[in-house]
Every structure is written in structure tokens, then in C-alpha cells.
Backbone as CSV, one residue per row, in Angstrom:
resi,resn,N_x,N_y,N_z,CA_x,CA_y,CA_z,C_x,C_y,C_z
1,UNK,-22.996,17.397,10.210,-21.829,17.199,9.364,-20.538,17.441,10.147
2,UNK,-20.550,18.357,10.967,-19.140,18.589,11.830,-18.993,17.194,12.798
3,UNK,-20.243,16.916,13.287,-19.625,15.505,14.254,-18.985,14.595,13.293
4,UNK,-19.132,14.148,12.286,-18.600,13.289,10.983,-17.227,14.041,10.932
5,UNK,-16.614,14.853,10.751,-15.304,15.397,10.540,-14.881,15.541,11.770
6,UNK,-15.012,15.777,13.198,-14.584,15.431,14.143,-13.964,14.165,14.692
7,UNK,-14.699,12.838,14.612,-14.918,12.077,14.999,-13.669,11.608,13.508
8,UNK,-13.737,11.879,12.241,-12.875,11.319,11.705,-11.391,11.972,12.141
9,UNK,-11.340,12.773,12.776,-9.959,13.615,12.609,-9.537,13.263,13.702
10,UNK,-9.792,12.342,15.047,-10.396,11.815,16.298,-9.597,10.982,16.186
11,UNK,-10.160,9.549,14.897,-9.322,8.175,14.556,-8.194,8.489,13.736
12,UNK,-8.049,9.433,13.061,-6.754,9.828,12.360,-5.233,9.522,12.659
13,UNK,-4.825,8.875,12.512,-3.400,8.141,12.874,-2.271,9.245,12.944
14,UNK,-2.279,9.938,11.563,-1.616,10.965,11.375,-0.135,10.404,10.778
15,UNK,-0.072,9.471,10.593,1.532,8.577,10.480,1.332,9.228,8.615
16,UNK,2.865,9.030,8.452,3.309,9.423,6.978,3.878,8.258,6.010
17,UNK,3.565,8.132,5.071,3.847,6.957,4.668,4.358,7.359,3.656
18,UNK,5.420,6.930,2.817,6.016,6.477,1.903,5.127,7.506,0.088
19,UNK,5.045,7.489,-0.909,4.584,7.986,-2.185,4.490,6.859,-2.998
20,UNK,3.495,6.465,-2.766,3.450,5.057,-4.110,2.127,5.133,-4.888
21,UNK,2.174,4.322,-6.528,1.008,4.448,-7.349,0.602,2.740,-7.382
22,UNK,-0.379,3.345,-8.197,-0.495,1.741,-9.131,0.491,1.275,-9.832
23,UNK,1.178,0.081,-9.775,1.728,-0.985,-10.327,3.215,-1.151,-9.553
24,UNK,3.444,-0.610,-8.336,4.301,-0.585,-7.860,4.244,-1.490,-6.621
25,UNK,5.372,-2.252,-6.060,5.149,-2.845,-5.234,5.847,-3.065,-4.256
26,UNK,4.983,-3.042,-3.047,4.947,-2.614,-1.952,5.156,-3.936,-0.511
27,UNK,5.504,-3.570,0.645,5.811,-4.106,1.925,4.781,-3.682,2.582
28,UNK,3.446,-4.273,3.091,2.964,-3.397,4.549,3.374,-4.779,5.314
29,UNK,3.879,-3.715,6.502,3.577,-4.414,7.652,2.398,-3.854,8.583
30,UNK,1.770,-4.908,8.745,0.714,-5.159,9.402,0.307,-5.692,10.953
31,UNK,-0.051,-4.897,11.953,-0.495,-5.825,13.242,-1.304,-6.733,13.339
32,UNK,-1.402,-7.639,13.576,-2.495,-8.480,13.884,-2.371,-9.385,15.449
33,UNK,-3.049,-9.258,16.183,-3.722,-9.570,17.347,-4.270,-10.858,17.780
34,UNK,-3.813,-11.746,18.102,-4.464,-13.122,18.226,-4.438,-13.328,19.657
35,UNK,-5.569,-13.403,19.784,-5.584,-13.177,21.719,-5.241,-12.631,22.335
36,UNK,-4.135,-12.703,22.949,-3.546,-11.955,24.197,-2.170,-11.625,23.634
37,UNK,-1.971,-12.158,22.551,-0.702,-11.898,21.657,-0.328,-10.953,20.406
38,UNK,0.223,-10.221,20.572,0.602,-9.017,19.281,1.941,-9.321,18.104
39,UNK,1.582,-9.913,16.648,2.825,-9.654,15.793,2.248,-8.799,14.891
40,UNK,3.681,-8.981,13.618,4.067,-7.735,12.391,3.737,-9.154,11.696
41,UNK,2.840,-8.972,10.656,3.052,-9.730,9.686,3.409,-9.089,8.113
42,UNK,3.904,-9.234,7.563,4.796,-8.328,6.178,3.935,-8.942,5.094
43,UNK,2.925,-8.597,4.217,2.719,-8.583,2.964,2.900,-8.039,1.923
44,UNK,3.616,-8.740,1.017,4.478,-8.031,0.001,3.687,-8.369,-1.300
45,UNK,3.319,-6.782,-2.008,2.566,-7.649,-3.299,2.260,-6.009,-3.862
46,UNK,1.796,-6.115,-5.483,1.632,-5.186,-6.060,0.873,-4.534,-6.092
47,UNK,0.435,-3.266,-5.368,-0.556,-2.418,-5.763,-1.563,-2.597,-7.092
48,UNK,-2.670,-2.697,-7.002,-3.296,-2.618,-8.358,-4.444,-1.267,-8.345
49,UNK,-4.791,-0.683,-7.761,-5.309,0.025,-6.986,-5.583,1.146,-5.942
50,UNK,-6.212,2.546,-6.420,-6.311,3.537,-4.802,-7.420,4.123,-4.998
51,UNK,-8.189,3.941,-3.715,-9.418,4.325,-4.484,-9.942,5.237,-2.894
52,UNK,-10.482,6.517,-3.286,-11.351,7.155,-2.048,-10.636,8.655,-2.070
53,UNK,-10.245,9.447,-0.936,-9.995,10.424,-0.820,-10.124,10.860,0.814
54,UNK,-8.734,11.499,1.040,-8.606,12.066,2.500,-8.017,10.805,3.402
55,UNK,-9.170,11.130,4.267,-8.359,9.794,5.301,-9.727,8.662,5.309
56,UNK,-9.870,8.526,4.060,-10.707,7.616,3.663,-10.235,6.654,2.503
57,UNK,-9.276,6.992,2.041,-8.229,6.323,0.921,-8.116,5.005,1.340
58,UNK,-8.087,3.943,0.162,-7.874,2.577,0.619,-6.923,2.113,-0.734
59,UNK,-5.594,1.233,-0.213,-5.317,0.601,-1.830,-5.797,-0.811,-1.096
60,UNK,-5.215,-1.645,-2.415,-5.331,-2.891,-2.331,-4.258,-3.453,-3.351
61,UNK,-3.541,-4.290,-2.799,-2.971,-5.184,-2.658,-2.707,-6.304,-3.541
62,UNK,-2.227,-6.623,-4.724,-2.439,-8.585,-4.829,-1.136,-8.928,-5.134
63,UNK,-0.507,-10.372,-4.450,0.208,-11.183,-4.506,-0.290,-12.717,-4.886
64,UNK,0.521,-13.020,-5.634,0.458,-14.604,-6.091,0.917,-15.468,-4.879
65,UNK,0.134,-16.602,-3.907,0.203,-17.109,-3.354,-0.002,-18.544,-3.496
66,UNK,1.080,-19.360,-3.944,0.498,-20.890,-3.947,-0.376,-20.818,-5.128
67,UNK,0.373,-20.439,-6.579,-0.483,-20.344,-7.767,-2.409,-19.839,-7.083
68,UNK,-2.338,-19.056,-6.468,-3.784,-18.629,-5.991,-3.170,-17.314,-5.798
69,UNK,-4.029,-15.998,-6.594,-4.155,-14.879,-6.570,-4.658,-14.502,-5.031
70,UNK,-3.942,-13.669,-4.439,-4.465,-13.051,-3.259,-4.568,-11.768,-2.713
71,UNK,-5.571,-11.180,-3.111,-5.955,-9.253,-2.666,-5.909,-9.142,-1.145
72,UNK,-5.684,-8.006,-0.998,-6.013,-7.635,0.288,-6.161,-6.139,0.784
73,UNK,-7.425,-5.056,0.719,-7.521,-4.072,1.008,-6.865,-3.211,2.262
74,UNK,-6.559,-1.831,2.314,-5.524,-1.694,3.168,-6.479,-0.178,3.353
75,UNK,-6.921,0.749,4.538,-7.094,1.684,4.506,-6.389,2.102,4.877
76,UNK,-5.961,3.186,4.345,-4.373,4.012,4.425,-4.256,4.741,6.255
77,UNK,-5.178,5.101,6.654,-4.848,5.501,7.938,-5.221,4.312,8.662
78,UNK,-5.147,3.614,8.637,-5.412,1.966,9.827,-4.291,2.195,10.878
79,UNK,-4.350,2.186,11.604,-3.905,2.357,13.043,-2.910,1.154,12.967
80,UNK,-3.329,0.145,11.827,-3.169,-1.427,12.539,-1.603,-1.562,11.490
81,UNK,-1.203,-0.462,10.707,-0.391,-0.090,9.554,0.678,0.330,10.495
82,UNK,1.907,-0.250,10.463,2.930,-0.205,11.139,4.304,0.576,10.223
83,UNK,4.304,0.110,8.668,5.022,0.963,8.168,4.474,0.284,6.368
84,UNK,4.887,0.751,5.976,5.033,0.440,4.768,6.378,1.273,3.859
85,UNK,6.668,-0.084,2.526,7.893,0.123,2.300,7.652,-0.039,0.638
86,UNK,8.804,1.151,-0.013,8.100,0.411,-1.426,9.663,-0.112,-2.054
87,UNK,8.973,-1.513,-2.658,10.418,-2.140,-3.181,10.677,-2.020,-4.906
88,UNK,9.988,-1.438,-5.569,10.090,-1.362,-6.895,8.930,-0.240,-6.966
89,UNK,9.484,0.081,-7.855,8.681,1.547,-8.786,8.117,0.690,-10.180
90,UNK,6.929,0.464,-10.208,6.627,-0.062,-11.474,6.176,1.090,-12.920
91,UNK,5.581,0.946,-14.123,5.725,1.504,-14.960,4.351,1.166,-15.567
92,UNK,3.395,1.677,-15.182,2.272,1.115,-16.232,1.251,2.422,-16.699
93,UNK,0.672,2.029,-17.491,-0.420,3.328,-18.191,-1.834,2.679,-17.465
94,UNK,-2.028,2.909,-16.955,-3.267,2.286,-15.930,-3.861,2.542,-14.506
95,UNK,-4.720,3.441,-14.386,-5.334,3.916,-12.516,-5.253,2.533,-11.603
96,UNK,-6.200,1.409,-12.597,-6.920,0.296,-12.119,-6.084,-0.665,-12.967
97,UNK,-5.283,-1.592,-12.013,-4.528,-2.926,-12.698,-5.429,-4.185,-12.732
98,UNK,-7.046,-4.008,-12.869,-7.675,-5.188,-13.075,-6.996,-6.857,-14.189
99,UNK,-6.227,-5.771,-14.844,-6.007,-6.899,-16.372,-4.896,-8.220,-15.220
100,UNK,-4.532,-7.827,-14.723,-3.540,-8.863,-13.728,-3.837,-9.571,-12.904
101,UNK,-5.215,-9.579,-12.961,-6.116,-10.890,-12.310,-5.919,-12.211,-13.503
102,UNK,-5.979,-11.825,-14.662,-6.182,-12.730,-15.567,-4.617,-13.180,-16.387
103,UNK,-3.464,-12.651,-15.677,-2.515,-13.136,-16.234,-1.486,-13.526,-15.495
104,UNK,-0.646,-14.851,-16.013,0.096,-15.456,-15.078,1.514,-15.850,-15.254
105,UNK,2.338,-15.680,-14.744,4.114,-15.902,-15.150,4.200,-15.001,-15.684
106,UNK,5.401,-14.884,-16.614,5.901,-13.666,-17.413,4.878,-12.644,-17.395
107,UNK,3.781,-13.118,-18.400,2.790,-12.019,-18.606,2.426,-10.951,-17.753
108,UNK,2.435,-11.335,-16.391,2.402,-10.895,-14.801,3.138,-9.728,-14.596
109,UNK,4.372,-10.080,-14.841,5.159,-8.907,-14.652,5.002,-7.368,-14.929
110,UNK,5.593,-6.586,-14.459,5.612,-5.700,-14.812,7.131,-4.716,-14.686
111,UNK,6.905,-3.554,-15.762,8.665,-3.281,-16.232,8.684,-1.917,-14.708
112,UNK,10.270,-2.035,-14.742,10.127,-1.151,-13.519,10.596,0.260,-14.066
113,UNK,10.309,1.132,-13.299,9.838,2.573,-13.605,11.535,3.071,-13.097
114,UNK,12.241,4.040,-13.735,13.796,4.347,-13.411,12.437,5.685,-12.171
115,UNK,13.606,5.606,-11.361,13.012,7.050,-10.601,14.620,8.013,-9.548
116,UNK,14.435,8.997,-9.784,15.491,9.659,-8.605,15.292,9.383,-7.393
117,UNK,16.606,8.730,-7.168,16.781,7.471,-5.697,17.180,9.088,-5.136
118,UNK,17.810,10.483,-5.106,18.087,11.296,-3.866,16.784,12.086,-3.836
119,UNK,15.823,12.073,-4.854,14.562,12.586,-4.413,13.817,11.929,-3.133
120,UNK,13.852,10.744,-3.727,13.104,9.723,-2.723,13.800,9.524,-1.395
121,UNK,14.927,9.675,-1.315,15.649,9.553,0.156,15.420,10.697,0.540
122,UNK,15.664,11.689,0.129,15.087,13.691,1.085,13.510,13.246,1.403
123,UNK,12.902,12.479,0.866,11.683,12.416,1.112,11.195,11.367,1.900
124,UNK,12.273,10.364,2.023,11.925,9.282,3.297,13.111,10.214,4.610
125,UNK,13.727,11.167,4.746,14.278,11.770,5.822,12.820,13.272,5.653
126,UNK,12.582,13.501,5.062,11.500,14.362,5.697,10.308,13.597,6.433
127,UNK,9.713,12.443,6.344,8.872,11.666,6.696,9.010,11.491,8.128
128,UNK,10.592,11.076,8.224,11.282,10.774,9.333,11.471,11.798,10.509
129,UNK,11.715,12.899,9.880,11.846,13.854,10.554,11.139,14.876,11.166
């Protein structure tokens, strides 16, 4: 059991990210690697999802793409996680946003959550700092 907690604390990134829930939505930027070549690609889309614990935590992701729903799982310590940013505070009574697979335009939406903007800035300069 200790080589298992070694070996995870080993790949551990250690990077600090941002405080976000379900229904809020979010910026990762992302590395991706295509041969011999390195970019940031930015996916922007709503949390529906966090599921695990420690540095085993994963959310996921969905954005409407080209009237085609598109998820995309994210494990929170991925190395390959460059920053993430959150652009709205959403407002919902819900762990799991499954119901937003099945709804589209308006219905989609979701209302945004008021939150203390100098909480959240002491807390993106402690991150920072």
C-alpha cells in the first residue's frame, strides 16, 4: 500500500487551481502534443460533474459544439492542465448535471450564482503567491 501512495505523490503536479462546482463554467487550457510540436488548446464549457477524491479527482466538462453535445473528462492533477479559469459562477441544486444532456437553447442555460468578487481575488493572489 505505501508503494501506491508514493508513486502517487511522485506524479503529483502540485499546481493550485482555481474553486469551482457543478454548473459553473469553466476555461481549461490544455497541452496537447502533436509530434514534435507543443500547443494550449482552451476548452470552454460547463462543468456537470466531480467525481473521486485526493489527487484522483476528475471533472468533466460539456460544451455544445456544432449543435453536437461534447464532454470531455479532465483529471484534476494532469500535468497536461496548464491553467484553468472560471468564467461564471452558476446556480444549481444538483452534484450531477446529467438533466443537460437532454436539453437544448434556452432550456440549457443556466442562472448565474452572485458571489464575492474580493473573496475570490484574495484567493486567486493566494494561489499565486
Amino acid at each position: 500500500m505505501d508503494l501506491i501512495k508514493v508513486a502517487e505523490q511522485a506524479f503529483a503536479t502540485g499546481k493550485k487551481h482555481p474553486q469551482f462546482g457543478p454548473g459553473d463554467t469553466i476555461t481549461v487550457a490544455y497541452r496537447i502534443k502533436e509530434g514534435d510540436k507543443e500547443r494550449i488548446q482552451n476548452y470552454r464549457g460547463v462543468v456537470i460533474k466531480i467525481t473521486g477524491e485526493g489527487e484522483k479527482k476528475r471533472f468533466t466538462v460539456r460544451k455544445v459544439s456544432g449543435n453536437i453535445g461534447v464532454e470531455r473528462i479532465y483529471p484534476l492533477e494532469s500535468p497536461f492542465i496548464e491553467s484553468i479559469t472560471v468564467n461564471k459562477y452558476g446556480k444549481v441544486r444538483r452534484a450531477k448535471l446529467y438533466y443537460l444532456r437532454g436539453l437544448t437553447g434556452k432550456k440549457a442555460r443556466i442562472k448565474e450564482r452572485r458571489v464575492n468578487m474580493a473573496k475570490i481575488k484574495a484567493d486567486a493572489e493566494a494561489l499565486k503567491g
